[in-house]
MIBAMAR-644277 format. One record per residue: residue in one letter; x, y, z of N, C-alpha, C in turn. Coordinates in pm, whole numbers, always signed. Example, Ala and Ser with C-alpha at 12.3 -4.5 7.8 and 13.67 -1.06 7.14 Angstrom:
! residues 2
r;n.px;n.py;n.pz;ca.px;ca.py;ca.pz;c.px;c.py;c.pz
A;+1319;-569;+780;+1230;-450;+780;+1320;-330;+780
S;+1285;-225;+708;+1367;-106;+714;+1290;+3;+787
END
This chain:
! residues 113
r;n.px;n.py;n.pz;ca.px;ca.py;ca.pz;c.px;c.py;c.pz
X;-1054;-803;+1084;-938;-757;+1011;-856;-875;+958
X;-821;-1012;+1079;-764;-1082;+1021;-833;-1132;+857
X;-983;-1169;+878;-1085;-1210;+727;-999;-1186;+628
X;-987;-1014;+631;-939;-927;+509;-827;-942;+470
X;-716;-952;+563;-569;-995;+543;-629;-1105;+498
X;-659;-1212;+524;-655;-1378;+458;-706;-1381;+294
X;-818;-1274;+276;-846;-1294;+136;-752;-1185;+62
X;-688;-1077;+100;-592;-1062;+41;-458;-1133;+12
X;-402;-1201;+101;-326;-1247;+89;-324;-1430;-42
X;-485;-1425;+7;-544;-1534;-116;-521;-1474;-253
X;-558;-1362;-258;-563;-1292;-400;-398;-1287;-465
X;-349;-1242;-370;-150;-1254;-377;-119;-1355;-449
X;-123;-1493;-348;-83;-1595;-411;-154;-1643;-527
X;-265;-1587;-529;-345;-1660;-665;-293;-1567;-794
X;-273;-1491;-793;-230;-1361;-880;-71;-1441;-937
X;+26;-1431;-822;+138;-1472;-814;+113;-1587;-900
X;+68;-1700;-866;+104;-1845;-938;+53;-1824;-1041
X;-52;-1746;-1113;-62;-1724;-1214;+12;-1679;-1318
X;+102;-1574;-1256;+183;-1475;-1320;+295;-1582;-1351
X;+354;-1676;-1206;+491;-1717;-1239;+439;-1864;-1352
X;+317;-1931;-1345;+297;-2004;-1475;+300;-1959;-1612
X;+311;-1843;-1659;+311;-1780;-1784;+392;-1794;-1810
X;+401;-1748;-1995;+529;-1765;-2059;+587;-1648;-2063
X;+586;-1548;-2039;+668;-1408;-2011;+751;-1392;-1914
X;+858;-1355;-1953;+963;-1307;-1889;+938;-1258;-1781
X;+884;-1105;-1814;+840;-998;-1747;+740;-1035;-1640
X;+625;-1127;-1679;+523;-1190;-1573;+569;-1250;-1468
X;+672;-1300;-1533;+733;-1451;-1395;+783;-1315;-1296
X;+882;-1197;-1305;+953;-1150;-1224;+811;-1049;-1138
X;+725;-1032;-1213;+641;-967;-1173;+532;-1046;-1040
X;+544;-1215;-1080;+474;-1285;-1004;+577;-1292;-911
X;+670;-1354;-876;+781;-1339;-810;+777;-1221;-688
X;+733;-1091;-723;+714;-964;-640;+572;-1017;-547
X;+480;-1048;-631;+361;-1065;-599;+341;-1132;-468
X;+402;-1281;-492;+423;-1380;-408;+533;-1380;-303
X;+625;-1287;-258;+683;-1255;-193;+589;-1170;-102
X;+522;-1067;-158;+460;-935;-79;+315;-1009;-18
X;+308;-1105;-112;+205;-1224;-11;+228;-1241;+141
X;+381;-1332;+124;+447;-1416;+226;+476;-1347;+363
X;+477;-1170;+282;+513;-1136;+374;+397;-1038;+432
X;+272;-1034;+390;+173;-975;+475;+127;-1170;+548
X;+149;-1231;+539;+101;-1361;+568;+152;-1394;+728
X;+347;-1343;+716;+374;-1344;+841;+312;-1191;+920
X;+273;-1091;+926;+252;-1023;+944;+115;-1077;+1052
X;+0;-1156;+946;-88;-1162;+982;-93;-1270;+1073
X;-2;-1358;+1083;+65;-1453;+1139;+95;-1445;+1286
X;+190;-1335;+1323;+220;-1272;+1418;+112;-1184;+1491
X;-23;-1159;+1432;-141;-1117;+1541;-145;-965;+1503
X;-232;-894;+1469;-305;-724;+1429;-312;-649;+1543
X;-351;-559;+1530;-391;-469;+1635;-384;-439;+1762
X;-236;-493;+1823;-200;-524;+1975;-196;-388;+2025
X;-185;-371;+2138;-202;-246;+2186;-56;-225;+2339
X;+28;-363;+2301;+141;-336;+2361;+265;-270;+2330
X;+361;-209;+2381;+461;-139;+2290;+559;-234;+2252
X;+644;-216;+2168;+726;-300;+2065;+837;-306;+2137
X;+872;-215;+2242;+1037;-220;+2321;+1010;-212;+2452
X;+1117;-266;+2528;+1080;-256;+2686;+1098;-117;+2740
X;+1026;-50;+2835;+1065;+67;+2916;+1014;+44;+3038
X;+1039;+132;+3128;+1051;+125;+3281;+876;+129;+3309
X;+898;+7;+3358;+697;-19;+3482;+663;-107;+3331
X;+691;-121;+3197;+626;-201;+3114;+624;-348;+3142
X;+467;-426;+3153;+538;-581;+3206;+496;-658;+3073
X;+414;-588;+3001;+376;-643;+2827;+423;-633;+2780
X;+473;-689;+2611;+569;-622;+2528;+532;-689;+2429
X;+495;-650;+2275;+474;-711;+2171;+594;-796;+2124
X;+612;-920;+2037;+673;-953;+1987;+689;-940;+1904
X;+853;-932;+1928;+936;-867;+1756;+975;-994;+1637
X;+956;-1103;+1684;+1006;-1185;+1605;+915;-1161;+1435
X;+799;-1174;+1408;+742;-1124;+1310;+781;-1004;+1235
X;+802;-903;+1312;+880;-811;+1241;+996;-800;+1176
X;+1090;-899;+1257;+1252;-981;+1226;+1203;-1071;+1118
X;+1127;-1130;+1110;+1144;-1228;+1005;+1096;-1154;+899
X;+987;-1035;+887;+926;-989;+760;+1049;-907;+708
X;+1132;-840;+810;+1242;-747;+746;+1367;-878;+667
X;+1338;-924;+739;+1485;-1048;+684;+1387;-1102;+554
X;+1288;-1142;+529;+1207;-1160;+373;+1203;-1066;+297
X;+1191;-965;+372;+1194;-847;+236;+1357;-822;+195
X;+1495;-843;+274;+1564;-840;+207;+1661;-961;+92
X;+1546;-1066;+125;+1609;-1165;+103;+1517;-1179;-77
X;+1408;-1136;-81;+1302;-1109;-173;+1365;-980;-298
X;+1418;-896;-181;+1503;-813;-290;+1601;-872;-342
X;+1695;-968;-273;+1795;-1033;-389;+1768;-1122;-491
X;+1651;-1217;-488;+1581;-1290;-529;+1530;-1211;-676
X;+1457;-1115;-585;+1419;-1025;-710;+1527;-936;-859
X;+1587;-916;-808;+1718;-821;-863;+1836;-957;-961
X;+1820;-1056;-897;+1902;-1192;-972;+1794;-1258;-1081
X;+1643;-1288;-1090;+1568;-1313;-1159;+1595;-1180;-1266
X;+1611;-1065;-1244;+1612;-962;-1347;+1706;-959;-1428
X;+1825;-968;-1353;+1949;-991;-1429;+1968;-1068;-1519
X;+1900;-1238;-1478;+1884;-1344;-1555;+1779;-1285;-1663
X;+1654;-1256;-1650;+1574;-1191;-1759;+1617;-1141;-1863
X;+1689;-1006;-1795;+1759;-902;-1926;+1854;-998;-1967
X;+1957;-1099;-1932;+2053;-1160;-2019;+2003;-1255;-2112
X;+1891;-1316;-2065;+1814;-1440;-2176;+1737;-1329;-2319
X;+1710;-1220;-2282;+1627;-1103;-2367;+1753;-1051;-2416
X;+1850;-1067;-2373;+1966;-963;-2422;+2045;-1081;-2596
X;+2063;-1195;-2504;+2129;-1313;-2623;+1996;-1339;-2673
X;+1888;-1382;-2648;+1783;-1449;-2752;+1661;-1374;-2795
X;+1706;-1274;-2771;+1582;-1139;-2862;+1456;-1164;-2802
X;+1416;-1263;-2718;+1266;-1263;-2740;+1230;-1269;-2524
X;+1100;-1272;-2470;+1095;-1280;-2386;+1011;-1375;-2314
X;+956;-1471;-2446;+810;-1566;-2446;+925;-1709;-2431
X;+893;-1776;-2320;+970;-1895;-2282;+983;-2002;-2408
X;+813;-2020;-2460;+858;-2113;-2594;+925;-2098;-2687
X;+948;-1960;-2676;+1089;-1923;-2806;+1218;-1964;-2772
X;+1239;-1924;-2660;+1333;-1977;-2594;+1368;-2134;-2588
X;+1279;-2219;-2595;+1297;-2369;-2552;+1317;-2433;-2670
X;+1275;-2341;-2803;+1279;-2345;-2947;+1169;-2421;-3002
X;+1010;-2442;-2947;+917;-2394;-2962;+805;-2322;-3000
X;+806;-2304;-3169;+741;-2234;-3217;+618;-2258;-3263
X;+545;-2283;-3160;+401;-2284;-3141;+331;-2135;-3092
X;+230;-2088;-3162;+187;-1993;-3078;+20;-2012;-3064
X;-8;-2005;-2912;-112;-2021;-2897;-259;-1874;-2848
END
């Protein structure tokens, strides 16, 4: 299981850096998602699969999974949502003043390849 997490999470980031090297607006925020939802099956996979201990203490339990992985993936995903939601804002305002969404237009750049 771990294998599968690792080449997914390969595919993530490879997807991701692809997306955030482009000249689109829309790509970068889209890679941005990508590479976050990476990071965060990464700690996931990080923190160990398929345990078979329970997640909270109760009475006679002397095992107990660790929560820290779970703490840190919830604290990335909300930190990924602000990340995410401020890249957008910035998006729509650069698309809003300069009509266009292709970075070399923007940089004033009128090459098209």
């Amino acid at each position: 299981m771990e294998l599968l997490m690792a080449i997914l999470i390969g595919v993530l980031f490879t997807a991701a850096v692809y997306l955030i090297l482009s000249r689109s607006l829309l790509k970068i925020v889209i890679g941005t998602g990508l590479l976050s939802h990476g990071a965060h099956l990464l700690i996931l996979t990080m923190g160990g699969l398929g345990g078979v201990s329970p997640p909270v203490l109760a009475d006679g339990v002397t095992d107990f999974a660790d929560p820290l992985p779970q703490a840190l993936i919830l604290t990335a995903i909300v930190i990924s949502f602000g990340v995410t939601a401020f890249i957008l804002v910035v998006a729509y305002r650069a698309y809003a003043v300069l009509k266009t969404g292709d970075l070399n237009h923007m940089k004033g750049n009128d090459e098209h390849d």
